[in-house]
Phi, psi and omega in degrees: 000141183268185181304313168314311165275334135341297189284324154321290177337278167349297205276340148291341182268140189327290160215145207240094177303056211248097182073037212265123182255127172226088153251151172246108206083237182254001179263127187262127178249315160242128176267109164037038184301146207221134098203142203252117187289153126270152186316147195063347186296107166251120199264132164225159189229110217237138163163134181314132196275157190119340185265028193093356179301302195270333164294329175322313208270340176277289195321310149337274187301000201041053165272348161202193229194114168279183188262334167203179192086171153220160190259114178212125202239173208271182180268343183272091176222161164200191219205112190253122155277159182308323138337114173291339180080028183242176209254127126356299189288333182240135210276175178312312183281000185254333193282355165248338182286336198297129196111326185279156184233177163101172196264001195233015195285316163351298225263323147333297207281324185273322154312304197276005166269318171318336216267312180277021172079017164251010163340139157090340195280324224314342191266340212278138183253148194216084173288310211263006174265108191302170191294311196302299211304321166316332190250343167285297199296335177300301177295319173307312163308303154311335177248002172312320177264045178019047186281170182256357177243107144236152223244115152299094163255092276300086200289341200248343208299350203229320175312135166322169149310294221288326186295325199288331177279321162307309154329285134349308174279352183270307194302292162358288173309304160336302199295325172304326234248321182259309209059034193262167171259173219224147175218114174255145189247143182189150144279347202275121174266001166247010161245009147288343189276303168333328207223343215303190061328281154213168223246097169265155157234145182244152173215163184023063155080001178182138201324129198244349167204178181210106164234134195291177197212059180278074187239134155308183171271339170285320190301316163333323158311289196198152160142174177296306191300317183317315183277354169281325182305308163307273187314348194238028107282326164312328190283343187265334207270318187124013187218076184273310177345318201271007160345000000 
């Protein structure tokens, strides 16, 4: 490949991972970890803990700096936690607008509580937010400011089943809607299969497989490919036991 499409490649992509080392001390925590999001691409990342996720997702967000490799993320990014994270003191709408600069930043924030089905919230403190809804205003907040990188770290993990599916189907919508590309972080192998594009797995420190997720949302459900698809990530984790 030539430079010229190497460097094409690049400028399409969410984020470009290449051979990225990160240690503390003598614990090597990523070994010459390699990947690459593509724009609109939505990636989830399965792996056990202790294996490297969440410094990847620092080394991303420029919360920390590898020791060698590079990194190369778009300036528009932002980062939904398991935690909404939201300021106690301040109501909803300050609490997605926090950042925003301009004379219209008000009216951004309350589209994007619109957008995530809280319209009407916007005065709500938020004490007085159930976890989903609490987790809404955490994605209006993150996606208010059009980044081209958004990072998931496991968001839906403190939610009920039935709030966790809702969820799914809003982050879905979302994704048509922004186009951004997406890193979702999760233990759950049936809500990676749910949202994936595609499904890495990490182990000691580097992408140890990679799988695309060309399934509808009904073959997501049920059906054969879903469960070979299951059974071959279980099989990456190290928990085939568990068919």
């Amino acid at each position: 490949m030539s430079a010229a499409t190497v460097a094409s490649a690049r400028q399409r992509a969410g984020a470009v991972i290449d051979h990225v080392v990160r240690r503390f001390g003598p614990r090597v925590v990523l070994d010459h970890l390699s990947l690459t999001i593509a724009e609109e691409e939505l990636v989830v990342l399965l792996g056990p803990s202790g294996c490297g996720k969440t410094t990847l997702l620092r080394l991303l967000t420029g919360l920390d700096r590898p020791d060698g490799g590079t990194v190369e993320v778009p300036v528009r990014r932002a980062i939904v936690f398991q935690g909404d994270r939201l300021l106690p003191w301040q109501r909803a709408l300050p609490n997605v607008a926090l950042g925003l600069s301009g004379p219209d930043a008000r009216q951004r924030a309350s589209a994007a509580l619109a957008e995530v089905g809280l319209a009407g919230r916007e005065r709500a403190w938020p004490k007085e937010l159930s976890g989903g809804e609490a987790q809404r205003v955490a994605l209006a907040r993150a996606l208010v400011s059009e980044p081209e990188l958004v990072l998931l770290d496991e968001p839906f993990a403190a939610l009920d089943a039935i709030t966790r599916l809702r969820m799914h189907n809003l982050v879905r919508a979302l994704r048509r809607q922004h186009h951004a590309a997406m890193l979702l972080v999760t233990h759950d192998v049936d809500e990676a299969i749910t949202l994936a594009d595609r499904i890495v797995v990490m182990s000691q420190g580097r992408i140890a497989a990679s799988h695309p997720v060309p399934l509808s949302a009904a073959e997501r459900e049920a059906g054969a490919a879903r469960e070979d698809l299951r059974a071959a990530l279980l099989a990456d984790l190290g928990l085939a036991n568990q068919l």
